[in-house]
N, C-alpha and C positions, 0 to 999 in steps of 0.2 A: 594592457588589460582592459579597455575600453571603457575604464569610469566606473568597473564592477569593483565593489568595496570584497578586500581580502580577508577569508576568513584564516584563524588560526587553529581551528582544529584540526586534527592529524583522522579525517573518517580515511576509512581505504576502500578504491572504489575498484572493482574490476569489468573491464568492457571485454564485451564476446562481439564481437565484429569482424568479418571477415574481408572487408575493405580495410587491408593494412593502412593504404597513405589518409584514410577519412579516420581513426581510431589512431592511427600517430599525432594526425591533428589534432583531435578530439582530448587526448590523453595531454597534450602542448598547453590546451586552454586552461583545463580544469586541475591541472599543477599550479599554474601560473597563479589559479584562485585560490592556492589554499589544500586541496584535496590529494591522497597522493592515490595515483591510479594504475593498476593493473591489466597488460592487454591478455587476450586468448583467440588466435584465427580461427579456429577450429571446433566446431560443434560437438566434436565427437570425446574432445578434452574436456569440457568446459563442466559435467557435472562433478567429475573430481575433483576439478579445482574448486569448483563453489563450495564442494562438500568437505576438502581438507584444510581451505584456508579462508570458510567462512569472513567474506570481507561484509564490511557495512551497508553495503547498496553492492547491485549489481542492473549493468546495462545489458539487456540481451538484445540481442537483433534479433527476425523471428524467423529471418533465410539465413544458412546456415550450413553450410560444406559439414559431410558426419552424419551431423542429427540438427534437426530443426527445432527452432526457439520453444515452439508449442511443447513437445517432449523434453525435452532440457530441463523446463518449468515444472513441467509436473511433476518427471522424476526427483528434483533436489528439493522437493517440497516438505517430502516429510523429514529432510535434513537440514533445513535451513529455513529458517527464521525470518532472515533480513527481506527487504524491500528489493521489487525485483520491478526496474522500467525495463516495458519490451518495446521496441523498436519496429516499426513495420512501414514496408514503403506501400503496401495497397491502401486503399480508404475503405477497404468492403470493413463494414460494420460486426458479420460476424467472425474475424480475425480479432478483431478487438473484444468481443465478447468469450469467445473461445480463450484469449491470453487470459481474461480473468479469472474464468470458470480452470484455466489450468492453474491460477495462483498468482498471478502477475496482480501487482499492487499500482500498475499508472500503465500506462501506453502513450507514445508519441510520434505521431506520422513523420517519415523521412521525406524530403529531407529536414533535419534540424537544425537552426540555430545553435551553435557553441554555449548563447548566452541563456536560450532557451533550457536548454539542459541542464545547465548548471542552477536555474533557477528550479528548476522541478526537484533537484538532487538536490538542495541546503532545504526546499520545502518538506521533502521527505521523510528529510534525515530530523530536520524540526522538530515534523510532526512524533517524533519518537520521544519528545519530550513534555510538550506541548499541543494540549488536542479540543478540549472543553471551550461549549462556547459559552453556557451560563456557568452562576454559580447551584451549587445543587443542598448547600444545609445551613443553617441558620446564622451559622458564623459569618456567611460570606466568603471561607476557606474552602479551597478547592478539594475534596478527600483522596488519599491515597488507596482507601480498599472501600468498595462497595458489595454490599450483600443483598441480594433478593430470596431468600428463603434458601433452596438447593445450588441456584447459582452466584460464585462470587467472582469480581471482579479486582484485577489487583494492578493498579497504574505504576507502581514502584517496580516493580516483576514483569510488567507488561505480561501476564500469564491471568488466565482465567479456569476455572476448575466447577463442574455440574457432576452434585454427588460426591465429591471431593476427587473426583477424575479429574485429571486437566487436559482442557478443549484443546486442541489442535487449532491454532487461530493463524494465518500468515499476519506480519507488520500491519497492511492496512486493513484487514478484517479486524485484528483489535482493535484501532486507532477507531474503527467505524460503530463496533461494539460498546467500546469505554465512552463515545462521547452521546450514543443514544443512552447509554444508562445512565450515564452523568448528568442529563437531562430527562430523568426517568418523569414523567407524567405532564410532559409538556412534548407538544407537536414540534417537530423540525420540518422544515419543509427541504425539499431536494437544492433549493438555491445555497440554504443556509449550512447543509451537510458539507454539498460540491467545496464552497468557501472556506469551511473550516481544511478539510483534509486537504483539498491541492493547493489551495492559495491562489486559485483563479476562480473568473468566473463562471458560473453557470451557462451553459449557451442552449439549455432545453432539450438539447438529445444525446446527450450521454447516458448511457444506459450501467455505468459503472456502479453508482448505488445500487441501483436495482441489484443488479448480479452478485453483488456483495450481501446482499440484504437476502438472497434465495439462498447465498451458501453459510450463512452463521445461524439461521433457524436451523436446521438439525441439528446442528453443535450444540445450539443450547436448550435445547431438547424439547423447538417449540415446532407444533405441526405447521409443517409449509402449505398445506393448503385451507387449514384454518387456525392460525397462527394468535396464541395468548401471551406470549410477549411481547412480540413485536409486531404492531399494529399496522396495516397499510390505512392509510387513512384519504378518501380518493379527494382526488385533486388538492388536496395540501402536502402530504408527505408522510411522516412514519414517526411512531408510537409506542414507547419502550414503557410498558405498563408495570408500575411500581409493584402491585399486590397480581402477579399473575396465577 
């Protein structure tokens, strides 16, 4: 197991990969650590399965015999919740932005490290529990539900609701929501977001906040192009304004 400490929770993962022998491997390692995991060859299976046997995380590849990753995404989106890493062997830049804007909460260029993987997957799966990087009320105590007037946020529920509707958020648009509010009237700069949510570091061009950051203003019912919640603040980072 190469020195990787074993965890004991029982997440259940399913991979969409159509390289059987790389997804037998793949499936060999992330047993081995702990995790128990699901395969699926087939593109054209794989939103049934997401959608009947919502698993904890799910790996998609973005090529795909059937149906391609990008559509996959989008379709089980407004069925499924969980944390979705897509897989892509190009480096073009808007493949990776396209995954997100279709719902994908991480991306990771092929080929991958076993160990790499697994480190993104117990990050992810973390961050479902774990996301705040200050504290935010006088106690020092982390809160379980935050209120801004029409919109509340709720970290035990991981659910958010504007007008008492509740927002449609995938995994990491909350995870990215709850810790701008959570630090509502203090600047987070892009290094410090990158750090909390993937648990690496910042390398200056990822465009993954960004993209996140363009699709939860409408949600939360703020204008995208002059935006009272959530502040772009140039050259520092972003701004989740208390009294908007």
């Amino acid at each position: 197991m190469d020195g990787v400490e074993q965890t004991n929770e029982s997440w259940r993962i399913l991979i969409v990969e159509d390289d059987e022998r790389l997804a037998d491997l793949t499936r060999e390692y992330l047993e081995n650590n702990g995790l128990t995991v699901f395969l699926e060859h087939h593109g054209g299976a794989a939103v049934e399965r997401i959608r009947n046997e919502q698993p904890d995380l799910v790996v998609l590849d973005l090529m795909l015999p059937g149906e391609d990753g990008l559509s996959i995404c989008r379709r089980v989106r407004p069925v499924y919740s969980g944390p979705i890493i897509m897989l892509t062997a190009r480096t073009d830049d808007l493949d990776q932005v396209l995954g997100l804007e279709m719902g994908a909460d991480d991306y990771i260029s092929k080929p991958v490290q076993p160990r790499v993987l697994l480190a993104r997957i117990r990050a992810m799966l973390r961050r479902m529990d774990t996301v705040p990087v200050g504290k935010s009320n006088d106690s020092g105590e982390e809160p379980i539900r935050l209120a801004f007037n029409d919109l509340i946020v709720d970290r035990s529920m991981r659910e958010a609701w504007l007008n008492e509707d509740s927002i449609d958020l995938t995994s990491a648009e909350f995870d990215l929501l709850w810790l701008l509010a959570s630090n509502a009237g203090r600047v987070l700069s892009r290094e410090e977001i990158f750090t909390a949510l993937r648990g690496i570091e910042y390398d200056g061009q990822d465009r993954s906040i960004d993209v996140r950051v363009s699709r939860i203003r409408p949600k939360i019912g703020d204008d995208p192009i002059h935006p009272r919640r959530i502040k772009t603040v140039r050259s520092k980072g972003y701004l989740f304004v208390k009294e908007a």
